[in-house]
C-alpha positions as CSV (number, residue, x, y, z in Angstrom):
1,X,-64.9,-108.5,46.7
2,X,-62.3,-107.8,49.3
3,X,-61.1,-104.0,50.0
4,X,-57.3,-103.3,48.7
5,X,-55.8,-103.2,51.7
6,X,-54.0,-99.5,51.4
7,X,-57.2,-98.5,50.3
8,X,-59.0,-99.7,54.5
9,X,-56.1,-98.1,55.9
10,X,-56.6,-95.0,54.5
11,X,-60.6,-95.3,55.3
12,X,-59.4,-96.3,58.7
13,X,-57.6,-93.7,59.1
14,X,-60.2,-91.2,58.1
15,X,-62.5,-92.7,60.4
16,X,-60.1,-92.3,63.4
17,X,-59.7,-88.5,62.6
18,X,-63.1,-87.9,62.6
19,X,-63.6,-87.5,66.4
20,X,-60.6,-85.1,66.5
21,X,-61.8,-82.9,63.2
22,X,-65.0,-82.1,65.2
23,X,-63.7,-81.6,68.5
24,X,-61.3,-79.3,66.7
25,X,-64.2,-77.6,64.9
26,X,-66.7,-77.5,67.8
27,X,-63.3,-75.4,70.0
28,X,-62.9,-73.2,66.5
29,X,-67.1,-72.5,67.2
30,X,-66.7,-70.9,70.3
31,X,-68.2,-68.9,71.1
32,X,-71.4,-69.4,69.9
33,X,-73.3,-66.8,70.8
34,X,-73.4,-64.2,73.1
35,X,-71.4,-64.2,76.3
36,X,-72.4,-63.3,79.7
37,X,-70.1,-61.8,82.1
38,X,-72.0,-61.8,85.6
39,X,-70.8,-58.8,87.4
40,X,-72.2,-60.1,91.5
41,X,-71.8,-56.6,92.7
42,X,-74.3,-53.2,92.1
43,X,-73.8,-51.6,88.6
44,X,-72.3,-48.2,89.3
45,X,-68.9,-48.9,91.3
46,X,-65.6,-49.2,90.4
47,X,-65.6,-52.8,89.8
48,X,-68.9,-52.8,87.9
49,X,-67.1,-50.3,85.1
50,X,-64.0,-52.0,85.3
51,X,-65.7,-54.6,84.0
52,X,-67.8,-52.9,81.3
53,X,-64.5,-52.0,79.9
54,X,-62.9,-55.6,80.1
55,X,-66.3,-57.1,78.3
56,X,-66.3,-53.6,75.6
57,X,-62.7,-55.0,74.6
58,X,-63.1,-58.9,74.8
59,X,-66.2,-59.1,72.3
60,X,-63.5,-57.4,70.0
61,X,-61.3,-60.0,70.3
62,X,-63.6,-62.7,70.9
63,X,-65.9,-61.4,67.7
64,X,-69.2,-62.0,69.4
65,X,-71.3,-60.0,71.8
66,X,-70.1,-59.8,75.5
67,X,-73.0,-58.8,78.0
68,X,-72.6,-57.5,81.4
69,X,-75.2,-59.5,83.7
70,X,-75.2,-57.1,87.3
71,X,-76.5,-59.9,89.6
72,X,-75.6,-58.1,93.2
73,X,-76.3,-59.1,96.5
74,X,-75.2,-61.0,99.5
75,X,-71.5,-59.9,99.5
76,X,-71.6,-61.1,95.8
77,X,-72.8,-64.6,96.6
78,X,-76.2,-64.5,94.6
79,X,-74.1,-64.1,91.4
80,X,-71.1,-65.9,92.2
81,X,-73.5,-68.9,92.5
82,X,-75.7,-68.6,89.5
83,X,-72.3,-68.7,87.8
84,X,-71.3,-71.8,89.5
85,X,-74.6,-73.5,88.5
86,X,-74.4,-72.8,85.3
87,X,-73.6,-75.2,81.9
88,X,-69.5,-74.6,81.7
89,X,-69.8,-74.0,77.8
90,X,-68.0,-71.0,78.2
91,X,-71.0,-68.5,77.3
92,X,-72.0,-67.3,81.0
93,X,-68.4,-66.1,82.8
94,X,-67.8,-64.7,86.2
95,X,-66.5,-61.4,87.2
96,X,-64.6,-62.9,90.3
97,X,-63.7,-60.3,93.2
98,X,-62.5,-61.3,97.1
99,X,-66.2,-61.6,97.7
100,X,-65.9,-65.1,96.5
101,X,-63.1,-65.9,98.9
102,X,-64.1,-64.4,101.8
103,X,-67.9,-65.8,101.5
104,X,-67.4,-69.3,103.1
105,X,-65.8,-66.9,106.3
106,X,-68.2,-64.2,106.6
107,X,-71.4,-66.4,106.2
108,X,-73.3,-69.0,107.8
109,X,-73.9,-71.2,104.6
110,X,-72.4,-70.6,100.9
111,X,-74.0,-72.5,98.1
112,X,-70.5,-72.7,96.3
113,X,-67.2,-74.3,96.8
114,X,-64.8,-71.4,95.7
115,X,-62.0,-73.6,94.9
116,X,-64.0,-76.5,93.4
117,X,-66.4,-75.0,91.7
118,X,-64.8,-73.0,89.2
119,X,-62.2,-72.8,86.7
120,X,-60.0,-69.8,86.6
121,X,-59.6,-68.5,83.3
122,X,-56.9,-65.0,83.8
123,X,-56.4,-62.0,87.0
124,X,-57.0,-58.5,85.3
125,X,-56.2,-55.8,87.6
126,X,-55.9,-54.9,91.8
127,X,-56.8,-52.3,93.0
128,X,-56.6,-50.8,96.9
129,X,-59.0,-50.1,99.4
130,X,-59.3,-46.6,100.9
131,X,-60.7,-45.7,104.3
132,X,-62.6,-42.6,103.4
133,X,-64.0,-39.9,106.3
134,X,-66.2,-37.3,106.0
135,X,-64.2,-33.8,106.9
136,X,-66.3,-33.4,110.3
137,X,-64.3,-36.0,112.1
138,X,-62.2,-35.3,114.5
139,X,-59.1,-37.2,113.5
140,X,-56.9,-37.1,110.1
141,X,-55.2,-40.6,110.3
142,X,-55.8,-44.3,112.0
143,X,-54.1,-43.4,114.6
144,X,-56.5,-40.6,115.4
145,X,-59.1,-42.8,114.5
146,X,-58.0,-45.3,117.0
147,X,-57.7,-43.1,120.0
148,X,-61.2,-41.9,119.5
149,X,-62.5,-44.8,119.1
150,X,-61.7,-46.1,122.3
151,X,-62.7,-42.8,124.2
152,X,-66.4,-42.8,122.3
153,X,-66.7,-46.3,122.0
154,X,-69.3,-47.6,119.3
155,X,-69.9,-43.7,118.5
156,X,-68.3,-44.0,114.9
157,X,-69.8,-46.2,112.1
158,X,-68.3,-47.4,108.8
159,X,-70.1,-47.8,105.6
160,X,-68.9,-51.0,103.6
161,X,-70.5,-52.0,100.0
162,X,-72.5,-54.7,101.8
163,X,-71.9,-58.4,103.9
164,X,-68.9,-60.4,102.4
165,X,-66.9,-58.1,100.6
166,X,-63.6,-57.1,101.3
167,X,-64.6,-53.6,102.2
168,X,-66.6,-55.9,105.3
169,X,-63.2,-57.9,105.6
170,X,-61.6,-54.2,105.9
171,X,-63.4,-53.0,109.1
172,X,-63.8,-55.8,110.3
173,X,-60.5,-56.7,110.6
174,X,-59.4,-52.7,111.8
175,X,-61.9,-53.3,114.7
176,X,-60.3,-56.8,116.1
177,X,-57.0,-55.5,115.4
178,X,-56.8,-52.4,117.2
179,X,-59.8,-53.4,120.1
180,X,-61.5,-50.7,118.9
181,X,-65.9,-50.8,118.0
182,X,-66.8,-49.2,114.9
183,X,-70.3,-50.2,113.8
184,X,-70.6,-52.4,110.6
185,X,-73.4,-50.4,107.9
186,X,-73.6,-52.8,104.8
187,X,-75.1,-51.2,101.7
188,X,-76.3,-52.4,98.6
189,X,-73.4,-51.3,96.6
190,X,-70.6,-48.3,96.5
191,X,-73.1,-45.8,95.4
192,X,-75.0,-45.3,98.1
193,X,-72.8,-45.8,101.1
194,X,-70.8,-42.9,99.3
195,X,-74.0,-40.7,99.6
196,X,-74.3,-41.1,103.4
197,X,-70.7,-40.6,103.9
198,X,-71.5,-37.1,101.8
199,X,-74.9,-36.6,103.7
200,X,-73.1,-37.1,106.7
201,X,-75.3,-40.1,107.7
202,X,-72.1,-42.1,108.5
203,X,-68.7,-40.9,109.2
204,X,-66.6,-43.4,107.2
205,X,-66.4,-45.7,104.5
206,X,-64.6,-48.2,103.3
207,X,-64.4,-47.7,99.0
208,X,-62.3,-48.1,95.7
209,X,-60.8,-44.6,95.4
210,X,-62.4,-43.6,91.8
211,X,-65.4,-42.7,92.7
212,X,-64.5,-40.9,95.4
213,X,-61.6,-38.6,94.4
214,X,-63.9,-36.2,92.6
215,X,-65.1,-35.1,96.3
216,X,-61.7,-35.7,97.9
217,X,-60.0,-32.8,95.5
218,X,-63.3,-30.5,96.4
219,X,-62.7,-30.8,100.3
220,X,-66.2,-32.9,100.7
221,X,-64.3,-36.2,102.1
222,X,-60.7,-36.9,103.7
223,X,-58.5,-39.7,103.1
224,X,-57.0,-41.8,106.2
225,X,-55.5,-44.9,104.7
226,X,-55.5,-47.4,102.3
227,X,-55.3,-51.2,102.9
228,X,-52.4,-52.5,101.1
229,X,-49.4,-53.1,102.9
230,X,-47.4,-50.8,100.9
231,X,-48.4,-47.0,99.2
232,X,-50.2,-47.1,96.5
233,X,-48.4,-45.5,93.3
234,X,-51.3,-43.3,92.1
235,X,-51.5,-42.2,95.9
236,X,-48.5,-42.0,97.4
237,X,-49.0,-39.5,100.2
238,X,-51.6,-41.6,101.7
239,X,-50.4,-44.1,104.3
240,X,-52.0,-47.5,104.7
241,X,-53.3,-49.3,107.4
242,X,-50.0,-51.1,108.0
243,X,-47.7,-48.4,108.9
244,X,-50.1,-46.7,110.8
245,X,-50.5,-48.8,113.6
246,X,-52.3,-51.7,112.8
247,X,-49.1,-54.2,111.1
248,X,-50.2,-56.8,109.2
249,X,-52.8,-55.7,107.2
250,X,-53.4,-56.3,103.9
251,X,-56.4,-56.4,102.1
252,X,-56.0,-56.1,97.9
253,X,-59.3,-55.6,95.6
254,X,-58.5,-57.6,92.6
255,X,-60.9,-58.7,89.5
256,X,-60.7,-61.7,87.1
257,X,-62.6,-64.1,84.6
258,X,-63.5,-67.5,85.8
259,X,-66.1,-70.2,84.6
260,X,-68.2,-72.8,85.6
261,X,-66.3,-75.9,86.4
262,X,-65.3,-78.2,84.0
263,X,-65.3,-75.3,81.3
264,X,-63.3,-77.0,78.1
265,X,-59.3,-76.4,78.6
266,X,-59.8,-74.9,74.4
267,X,-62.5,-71.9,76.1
268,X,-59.8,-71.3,78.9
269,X,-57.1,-70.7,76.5
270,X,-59.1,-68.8,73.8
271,X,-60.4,-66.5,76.6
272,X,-57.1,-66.1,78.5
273,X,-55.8,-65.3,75.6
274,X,-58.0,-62.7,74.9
275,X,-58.1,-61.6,78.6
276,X,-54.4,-60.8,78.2
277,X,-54.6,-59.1,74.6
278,X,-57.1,-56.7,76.2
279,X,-54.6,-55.8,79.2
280,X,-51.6,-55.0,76.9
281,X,-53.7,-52.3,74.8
282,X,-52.8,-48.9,76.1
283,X,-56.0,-47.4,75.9
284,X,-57.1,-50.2,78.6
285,X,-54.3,-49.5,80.8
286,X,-54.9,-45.4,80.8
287,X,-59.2,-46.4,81.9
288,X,-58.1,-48.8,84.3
289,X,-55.2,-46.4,86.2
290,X,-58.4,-43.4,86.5
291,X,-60.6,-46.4,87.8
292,X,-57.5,-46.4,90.5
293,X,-56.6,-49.9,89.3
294,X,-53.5,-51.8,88.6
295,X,-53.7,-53.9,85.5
296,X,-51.9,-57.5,86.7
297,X,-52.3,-60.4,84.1
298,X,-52.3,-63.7,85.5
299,X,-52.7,-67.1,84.1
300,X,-55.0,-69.8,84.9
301,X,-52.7,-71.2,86.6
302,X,-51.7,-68.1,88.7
303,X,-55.1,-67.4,89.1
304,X,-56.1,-70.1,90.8
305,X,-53.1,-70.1,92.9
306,X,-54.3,-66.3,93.9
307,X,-57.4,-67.8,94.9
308,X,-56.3,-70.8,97.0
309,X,-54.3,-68.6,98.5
310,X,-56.6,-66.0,99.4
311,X,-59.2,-67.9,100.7
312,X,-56.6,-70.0,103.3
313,X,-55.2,-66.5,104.0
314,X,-58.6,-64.3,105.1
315,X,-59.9,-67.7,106.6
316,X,-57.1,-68.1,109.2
317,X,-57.2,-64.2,109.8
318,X,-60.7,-64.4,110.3
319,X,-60.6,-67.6,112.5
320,X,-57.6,-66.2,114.2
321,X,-59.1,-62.7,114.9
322,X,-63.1,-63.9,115.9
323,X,-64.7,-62.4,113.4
């Protein structure tokens, strides 16, 4: 017997929304379980908690469990490539820092294209970098720096958070900059470059300021500069890089969330949107300002821009200056 036709067009219609009802449903499922948020710098650090306090506040608003992964080393390129090679469901995310920019420059290979391989989901925060000395030295400021450094040349060595980071970008860049040669120590995280600078192994650093503050207010380290090209609002006294001597430089610390490429447009928009929720609660922005961080919600969109942008930037001033 033939089918009424009203009643095929209304099974035909059905049919046709199928595809669109699950698609819908499977973007409603995420996420389905747990989340990893690979953090491809040493626990312990300013970033590293940063972090454990985006990922405490996401799971909230994601209602599923968010786990920070510490997968450090090489300048954060061992973790920023096990992110990259990973399925781009959405359930393992990347703690993205200049690191990722900066490692097709300051390395012979990098097995990651940092503006192919990844989709941006939101920026978080910024934060400064801080040129840190131990009180022994005999200067107070880059300039005095500078001048000693070409009398006593290769005498003074600067501790850095290891190869690739933007603490390495930092005195790197000081040395071409001003001629001077301070010696390049790479450590395997924040921590323990902080505890030579205390133990007077090395006579600088180059840190976020959290987690050295404590020992700045008890005398035990000085303050020279910091590397944005203006003052920094919780630090206002301290003068950067820039106006010291040295114009030009600017080197910001900044955190987002990105995921493997080809991530589902519905995960970038459920997560942004999350990402953001978590930045406008004020509990966030009071962790995040004693952290010594900025909170600066981006976009995708603005994201990615941020990281285009950045990796031209420190890849013509690296080119430019030999590095």
């Amino acid at each position: 017997m033939e089918m009424p036709r009203r009643q095929f067009l209304h099974m035909a219609i059905g049919a046709a929304a199928l595809p669109v009802m699950s698609q819908g449903a499977a973007a409603q499922a995420y996420p389905k379980r747990p989340v990893n948020l690979v953090v491809p710098i040493a626990a312990g650090g300013a970033v590293d908690t940063a972090a454990r306090i985006v990922a405490e506040k996401l799971q909230e608003k994601l209602q599923e469990s968010v786990v920070v992964e510490n997968r450090p080393g090489a300048g954060s390129v061992i973790g920023t490539s096990f992110v990259a090679k990973a399925a781009p469901d959405g359930h393992t995310l990347l703690l993205m820092e200049p690191g990722a920019v900066l490692a097709k420059w300051l390395n012979k290979t990098v097995p990651f294209d940092v503006t192919a391989d990844f989709g941006s989901i939101a920026m978080v925060a910024t934060s400064p970098l801080v040129l840190f000395a131990h009180p022994s030295v005999a200067f107070d400021d880059i300039k005095g720096l500078i001048a000693y450094s070409k009398a006593n040349p290769r005498k003074l060595s600067v501790g850095t958070p290891g190869i690739g980071t933007p603490h390495h970008l930092a005195a790197a860049w000081l040395n071409t900059a001003a001629k001077i040669d301070i010696t390049h120590v790479p450590y395997r995280g924040a921590a323990p470059a902080l505890n030579d600078l205390l133990g007077r192994q090395i006579p600088l650093i180059w840190a976020s300021p959290v987690a050295v503050m404590p020992f700045v207010e008890q005398g035990k380290v000085k303050m020279l500069a910091i590397s944005t090209p203006e003052r920094f609002p919780l630090m206002p006294k301290v003068p950067t890089v820039s106006e010291s001597g040295v114009s030009g430089f600017d080197i910001v610390n900044w955190f987002g969330i990105a995921a493997p490429a080809g991530v589902r447009a519905d995960v970038v928009v459920k997560v942004g949107q999350a990402v953001r929720a978590v930045t406008e609660l004020p509990e966030v922005q009071r962790r995040m300002s004693t952290l010594g961080f900025s909170l600066d919600y981006r976009d995708s969109n603005r994201f990615r821009e941020l990281i285009i942008t950045d990796h031209q930037r420190y890849g013509a001033i690296i080119r430019e200056a030999g590095i």
